[in-house]
Each structure stands twice: as C-alpha cells, then as structure tokens.
N, C-alpha and C positions, 0 to 999 in steps of 0.2 A: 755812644749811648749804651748804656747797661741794660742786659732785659728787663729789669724789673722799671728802668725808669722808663721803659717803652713800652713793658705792659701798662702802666699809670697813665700813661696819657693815652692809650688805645679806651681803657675804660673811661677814664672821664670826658674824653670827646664821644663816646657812647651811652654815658648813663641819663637817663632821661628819656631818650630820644631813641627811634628807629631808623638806619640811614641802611640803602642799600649798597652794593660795592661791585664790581665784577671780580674774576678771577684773575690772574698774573699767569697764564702761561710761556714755557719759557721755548715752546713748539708752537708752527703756525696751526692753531686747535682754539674755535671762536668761545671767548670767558663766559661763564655762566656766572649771573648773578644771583646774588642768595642777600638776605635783610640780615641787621646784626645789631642788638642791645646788649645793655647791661645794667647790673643791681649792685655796682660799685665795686664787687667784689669778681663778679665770672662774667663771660660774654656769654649769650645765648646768638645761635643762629639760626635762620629758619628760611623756606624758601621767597622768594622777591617776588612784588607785588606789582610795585610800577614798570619794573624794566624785563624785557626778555632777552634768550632762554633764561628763566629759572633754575635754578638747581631742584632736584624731585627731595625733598626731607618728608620722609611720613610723619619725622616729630623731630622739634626744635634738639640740637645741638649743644652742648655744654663744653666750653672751654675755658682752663685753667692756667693759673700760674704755671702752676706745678710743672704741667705739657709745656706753653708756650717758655720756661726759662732752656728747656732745649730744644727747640725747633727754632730760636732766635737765632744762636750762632751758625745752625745750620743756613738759614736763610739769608744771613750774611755771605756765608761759602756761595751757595746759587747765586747770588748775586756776583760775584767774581769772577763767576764761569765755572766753577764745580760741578761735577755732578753727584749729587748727592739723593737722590730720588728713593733709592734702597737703603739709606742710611735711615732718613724722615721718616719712610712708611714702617720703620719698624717700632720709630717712638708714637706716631697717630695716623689714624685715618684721615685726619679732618686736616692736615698741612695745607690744603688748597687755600683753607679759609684763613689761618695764620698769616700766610706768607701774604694772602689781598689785604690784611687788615692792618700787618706794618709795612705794607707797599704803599697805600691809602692814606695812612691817619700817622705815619712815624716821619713824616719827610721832613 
C-alpha cells in the first residue's frame, strides 16, 4: 500500500465520525488512548472520552499528509523490527498517533 492510499482510507473511515484508538507500543509501556476525526482532508486528535488512560492534549492535534507520507515508511521499518525512534521524533511529535491510526484503520 502506498502512503497516500493509506492516508485515504485512514481519512475516510474517520470523516464524520469520532472513533477512539489506543496506542501501539513496541515496549511493555500500558497504550493511552486519545479520539481521532476528520474534515476529509487532515486528522484532528484530541484526548479520549470513553476509554482510559487518556492522552493529556490541552488542544486538539493536526495531522497531515505532508507528515504522515514520511512517518508511513518508517512505520513500516518498526514494524519489521527496526528501530527507528530517533529517526520519527525528528520528523513529528505526534508519531504515537500515526503509527495507532495505520495499526488500527490500514489492516
């Protein structure tokens, strides 16, 4: 799957609607859930309502193409067994939420 056709279906099984998610750690470290929509075009995320822990956001989240067409291959890499942790945090803060939302919504 190409990023972009994996961003497509992360947004359209997001736009409308609010779904919550947890996170994918790749250390025994318990997922924090965080809520996550979209306007067809960007994901917004923000913290979780029904499930706990929460992730703490003072304010909702924006993510992009732009970001997510290089955090994709890397998340590919992690998933292989790479580490690649220092590579990620230097493209986004927000990889946590990337990597739950094509671990979640890309299978």
């Amino acid at each position: 799957m190409t990023p972009l056709q994996a961003w497509n279906m992360i947004v359209d099984k997001l736009k409308g609607t609010q779904l919550e998610f947890p996170t994918v750690p790749k250390i025994k470290k318990t997922p924090i859930w965080f809520s996550a929509t979209s306007d067809g075009k960007a994901v917004f995320i923000d913290n979780a309502i029904e499930n706990k822990p929460s992730c703490q956001l003072s304010m909702p989240r924006k993510l992009t193409y732009k970001t997510f067409e290089k955090v994709y291959p890397l998340y590919l890499r992690r998933e292989n067994g790479e580490r690649i942790s220092n590579e990620v945090a230097s493209v986004t803060v927000n990889q946590v939420y990337y990597f739950s939302l094509i671990k979640h919504l890309c299978q």
